[in-house]
N, C-alpha and C positions, 0 to 999 in steps of 0.2 A: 254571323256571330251568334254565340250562344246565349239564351235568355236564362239568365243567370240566375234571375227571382225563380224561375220554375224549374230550373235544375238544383237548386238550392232544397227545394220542396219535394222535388222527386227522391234526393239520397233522404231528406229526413224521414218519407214514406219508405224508402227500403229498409231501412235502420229499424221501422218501426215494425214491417213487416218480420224480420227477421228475429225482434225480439218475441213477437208475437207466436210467429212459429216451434221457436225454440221453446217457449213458455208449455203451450200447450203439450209439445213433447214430452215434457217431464210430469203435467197433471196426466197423461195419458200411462205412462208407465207408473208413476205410481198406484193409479186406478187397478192395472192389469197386477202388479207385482203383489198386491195385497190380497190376493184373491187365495183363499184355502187348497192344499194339496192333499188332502188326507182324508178318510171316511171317519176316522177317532176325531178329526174340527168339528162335526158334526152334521156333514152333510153324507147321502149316499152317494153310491153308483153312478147311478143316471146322472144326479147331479153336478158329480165331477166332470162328468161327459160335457155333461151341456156350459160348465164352466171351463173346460180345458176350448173346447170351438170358442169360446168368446174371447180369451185372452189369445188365439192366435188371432183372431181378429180386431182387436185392439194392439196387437206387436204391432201388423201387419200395417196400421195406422201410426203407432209411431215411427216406424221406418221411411214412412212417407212423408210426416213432417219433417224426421231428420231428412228427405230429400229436399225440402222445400226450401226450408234452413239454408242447404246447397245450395239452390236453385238462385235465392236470392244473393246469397254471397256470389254466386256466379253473376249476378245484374250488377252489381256492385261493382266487381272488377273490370267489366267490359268496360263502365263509362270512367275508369282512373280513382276509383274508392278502394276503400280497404275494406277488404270481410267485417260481419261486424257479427263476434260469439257473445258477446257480453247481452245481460238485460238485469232489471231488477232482481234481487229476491223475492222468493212468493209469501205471504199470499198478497194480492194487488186488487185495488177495486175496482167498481165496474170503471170506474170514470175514465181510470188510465188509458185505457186504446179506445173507450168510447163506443165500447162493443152493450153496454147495457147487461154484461154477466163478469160475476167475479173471477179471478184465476188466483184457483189456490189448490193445494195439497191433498186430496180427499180418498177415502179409501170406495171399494165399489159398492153404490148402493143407486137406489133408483136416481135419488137427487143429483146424483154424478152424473148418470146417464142423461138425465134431460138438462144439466148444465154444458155439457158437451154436445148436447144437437142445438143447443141453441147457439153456442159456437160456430158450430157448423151448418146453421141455417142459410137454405137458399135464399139469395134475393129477387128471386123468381116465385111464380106463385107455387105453395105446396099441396100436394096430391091431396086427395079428400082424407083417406083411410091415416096418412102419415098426422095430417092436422088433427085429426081423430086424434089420435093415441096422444101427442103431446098436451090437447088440451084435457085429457082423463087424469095425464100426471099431472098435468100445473093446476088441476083444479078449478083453471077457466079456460076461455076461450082465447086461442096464441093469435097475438100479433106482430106478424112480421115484421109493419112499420116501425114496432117497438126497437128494432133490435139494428143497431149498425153492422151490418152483415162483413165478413170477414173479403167476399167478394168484392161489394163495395171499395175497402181499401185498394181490392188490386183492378177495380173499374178506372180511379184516379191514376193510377201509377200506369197503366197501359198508356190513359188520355195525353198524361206528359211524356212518356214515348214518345209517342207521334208526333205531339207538339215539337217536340227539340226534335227530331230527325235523326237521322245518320251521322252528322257530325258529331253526336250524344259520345259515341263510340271509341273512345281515343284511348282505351286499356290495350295493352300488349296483345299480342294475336297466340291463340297456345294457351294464357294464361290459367283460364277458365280450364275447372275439372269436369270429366266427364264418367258414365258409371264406371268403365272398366278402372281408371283411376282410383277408386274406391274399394272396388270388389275386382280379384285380381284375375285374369283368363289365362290361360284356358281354366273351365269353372268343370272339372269334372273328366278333364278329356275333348271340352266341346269349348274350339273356340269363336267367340261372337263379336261383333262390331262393338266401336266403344260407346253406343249410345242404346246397348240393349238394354233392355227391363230383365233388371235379376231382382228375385228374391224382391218382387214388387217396386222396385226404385230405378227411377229411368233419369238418370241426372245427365242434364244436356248443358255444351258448352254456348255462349253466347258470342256470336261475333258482326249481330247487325240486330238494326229494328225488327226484321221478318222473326229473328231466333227470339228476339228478346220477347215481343208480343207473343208467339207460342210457348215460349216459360211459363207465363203470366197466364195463359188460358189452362196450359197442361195443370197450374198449383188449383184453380179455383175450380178445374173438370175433378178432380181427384178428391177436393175439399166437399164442397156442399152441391158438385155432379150439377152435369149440364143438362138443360131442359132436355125430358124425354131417356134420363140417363137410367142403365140398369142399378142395381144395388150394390155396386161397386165403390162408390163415390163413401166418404168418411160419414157423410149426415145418413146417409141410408143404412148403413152398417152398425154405427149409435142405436140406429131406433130400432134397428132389428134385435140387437142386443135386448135392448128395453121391452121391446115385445114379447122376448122369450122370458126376460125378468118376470115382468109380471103376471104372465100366465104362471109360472113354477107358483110364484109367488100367492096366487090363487088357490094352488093345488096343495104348497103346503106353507100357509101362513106365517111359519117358523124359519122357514128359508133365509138364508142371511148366508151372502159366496163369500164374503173376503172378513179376515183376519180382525180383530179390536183394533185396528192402524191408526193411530193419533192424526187429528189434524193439524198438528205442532211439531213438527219433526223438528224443527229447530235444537241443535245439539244445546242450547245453552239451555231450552226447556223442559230436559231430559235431567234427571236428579237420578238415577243409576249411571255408576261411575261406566261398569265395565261398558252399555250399551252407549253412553254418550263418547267413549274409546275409540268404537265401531263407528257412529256417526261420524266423527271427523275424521275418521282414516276415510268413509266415505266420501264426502264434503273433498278432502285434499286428490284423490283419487279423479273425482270429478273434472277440479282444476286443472290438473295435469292435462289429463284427456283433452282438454279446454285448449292448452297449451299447444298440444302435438295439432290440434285440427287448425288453430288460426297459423303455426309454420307451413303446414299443408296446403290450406288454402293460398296463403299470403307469398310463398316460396320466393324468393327472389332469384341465387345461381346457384341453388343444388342440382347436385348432377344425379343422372336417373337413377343409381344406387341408391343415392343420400333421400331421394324422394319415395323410394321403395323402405328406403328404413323407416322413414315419415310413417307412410301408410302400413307398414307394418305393426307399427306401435300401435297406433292409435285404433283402428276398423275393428277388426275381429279380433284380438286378443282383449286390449284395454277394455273393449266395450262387451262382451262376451265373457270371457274370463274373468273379468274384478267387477266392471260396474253392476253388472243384474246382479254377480252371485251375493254381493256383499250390502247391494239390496232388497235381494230375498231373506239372509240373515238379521238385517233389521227388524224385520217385519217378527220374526221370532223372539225378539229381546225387549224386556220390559222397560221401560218408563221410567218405572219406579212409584206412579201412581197409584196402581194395586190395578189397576182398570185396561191399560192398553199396553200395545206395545209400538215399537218405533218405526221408521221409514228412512225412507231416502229424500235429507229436502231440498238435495241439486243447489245448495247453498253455493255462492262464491264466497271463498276465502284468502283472494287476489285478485288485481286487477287484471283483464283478461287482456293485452296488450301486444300489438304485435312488435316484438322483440327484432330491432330494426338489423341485428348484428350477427351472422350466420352464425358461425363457432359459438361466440357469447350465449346465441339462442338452444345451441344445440348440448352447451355447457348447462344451464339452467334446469333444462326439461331433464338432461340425466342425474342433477342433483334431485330432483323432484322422486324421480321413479326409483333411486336408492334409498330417499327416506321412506317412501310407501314399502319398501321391501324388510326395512330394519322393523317398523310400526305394527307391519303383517306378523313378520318373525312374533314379536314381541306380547302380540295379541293370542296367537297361534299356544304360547308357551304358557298362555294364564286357564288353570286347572278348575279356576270360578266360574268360567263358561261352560255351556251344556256340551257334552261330546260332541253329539250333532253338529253346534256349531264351530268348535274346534278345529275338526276334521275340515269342518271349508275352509275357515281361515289358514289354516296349515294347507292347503291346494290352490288356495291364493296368493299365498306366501311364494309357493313355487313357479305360480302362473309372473306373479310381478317380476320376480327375479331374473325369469328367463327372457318377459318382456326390456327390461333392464339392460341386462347382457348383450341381445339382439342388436336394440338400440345401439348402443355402444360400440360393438363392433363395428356396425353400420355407419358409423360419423364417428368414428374416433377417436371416442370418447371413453373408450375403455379398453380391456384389453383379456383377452382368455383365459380362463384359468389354469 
């Protein structure tokens, strides 16, 4: 029989893991999306170089949270839980996960960087040179004891694996997604097994203790990197980031990579009409997204069409075509402050719920992705916004629509024109 006190304590640790993951995700893109594209923002050449390598290296981290995100909701369903997308709004203090660092909104500056390695701090001992450098930014000397390591949480959650056993396991067999589910093959021409590492994301399905314990090492090798690990691992990639910061930083004191980005993105804290418009087609846009991944994840008898319309929506187009573009646009539109301009603040504006009733579910998500398409229209048609930004919303306008369409045909729910 199952010990019920510690299986009780395990879903509330994946839940938490999962919020945790998914948190970070969005302070990690917002970090990268605010960062300067132009030599007229005020940085050169060189600099854009050295800032274009750091935001593919920061993507490249959030794509592996988003896998992580997976990973967990894959734990979840092996043992008879339900995915969990939902978490707070940001920003959140330290006390909330007990990590000893805040998680909130911030645009790239050094202080970002050393709040995300501390994140991402190993609970193993750290190299001499890397201690080095964090204690020149924090101005003293780092202690690791200080810090509830992210490891830690998945130390506990491994431990009650094992404790509960095999028996733990009683989700459907199949259930769980794995990469090619995500990212679709043949990728190019070349086709690969479904637990390859594309485009840095190795999402593995769960279907015993042994899978599950290798999840749980694969999230924390990748996070804050195993003893002896290359610079691979998220905390090593932070600091190398950091490094290069403040060396430029050295050479030209004026240096500054990312945009005036509020640390308020909150639409309601936005006192320009048209950019708080863009925030919540943002925000809504978000939701949806939110929607298509928990029917995705949670599937119950869609047939492989209907799961390919799923993952059609939601993978590359939603997350590619509307969510960066529309928050790279923010990043361009003012406040209304006189001082900054806005963001993406990955706000919920729904409860993220998984929608127990196929059609009903698949009704819902297509009202959703018709309103984002009229909202886009609508925005697209206002002559108050800067060309620049026009032009995108008018190619998001076309992006959702077609997203929309797809859908539709795909479950339904709509029909050709």
């Amino acid at each position: 029989m199952i010990d019920n006190t510690h299986r009780r304590r395990l879903v509330a640790l994946l839940t938490e893991a999962a919020e945790l993951e998914h948190a970070l995700m969005c302070q990690y893109l917002y970090a990268a999306l605010s960062m300067k594209r132009r030599i007229e923002e005020g940085v050169s050449w060189q600099q854009l170089e050295l800032m274009r390598r750091w935001e593919a290296s920061i993507m490249l981290i959030c794509r592996q949270e988003m896998e992580h995100l997976g990973l967990v909701c894959n734990l979840l369903t092996a043992i008879g839980e339900a995915p969990w997308l939902t978490r707070p709004n940001l920003p959140l203090a330290p006390r909330h996960y007990d990590l000893e660092v805040e998680s909130k909104l911030e645009r790239l500056t050094e202080e970002t960087l050393v709040r995300f390695a501390l994140f991402e701090i190993p609970d193993a001992e750290i190299e001499q040179p890397d201690r080095e450098l964090l204690a020149q930014a924090l101005g003293q000397e780092i202690d690791p004891q200080r810090y509830q390591t992210i490891g830690r949480l998945y130390d506990e959650i491994a431990q009650l694996f094992e404790q509960l056993g095999e028996s733990l396991f009683i989700g459907p067999p199949g259930a769980e997604l794995a990469t090619t589910d995500v990212i679709p093959v043949p990728l190019r021409g070349i086709s690969l097994p479904n637990t390859a590492r594309i485009y840095d994301v190795e999402l593995v399905p769960v279907t015993g203790l042994a899978s599950a314990l290798a999840v749980v090492e694969q999230i924390v090798a990748e996070g804050e990197g195993a003893p002896g690990s290359s610079g691979e691992s998220h905390f090593k990639r932070v600091l190398a980031i950091l490094r290069e910061f403040r060396d430029e930083r050295e050479r030209d004191p004026a240096f500054d990579p990312a945009r005036p980005v509020t640390a308020h993105p909150d639409p309601h804290a936005i006192s320009d009409r048209r950019t708080r418009r863009v925030s919540q087609l943002f925000d809504d846009a978000y939701a949806t997204l939110l929607l298509l991944l928990m029917r995705f994840f949670a599937h119950s008898d869609e047939r492989t069409a209907e799961l390919t319309g799923l993952q059609r929506a939601a993978f590359f187009p939603m997350m590619t075509t509307v969510i960066r573009p529309l928050a790279e646009v923010l990043t361009l539109l003012p406040t209304g402050d006189g001082a900054s301009t806005a963001g993406p603040a990955f706000r919920f504006t729904r409860n993220i719920t998984l929608i127990p009733h196929r059609e009903a579910a698949w009704q819902v998500i297509q009202d959703e992705l018709d309103a984002l398409t009229a909202t886009a229209e609508d925005l697209s048609g206002d002559s108050g916004y800067p060309l620049q930004v026009r032009d995108r919303l008018r190619l998001m306008h076309e992006n959702l629509a077609r997203i929309g369409l797809d859908f539709g045909l795909a479950m339904g729910t709509a029909v050709a024109p």
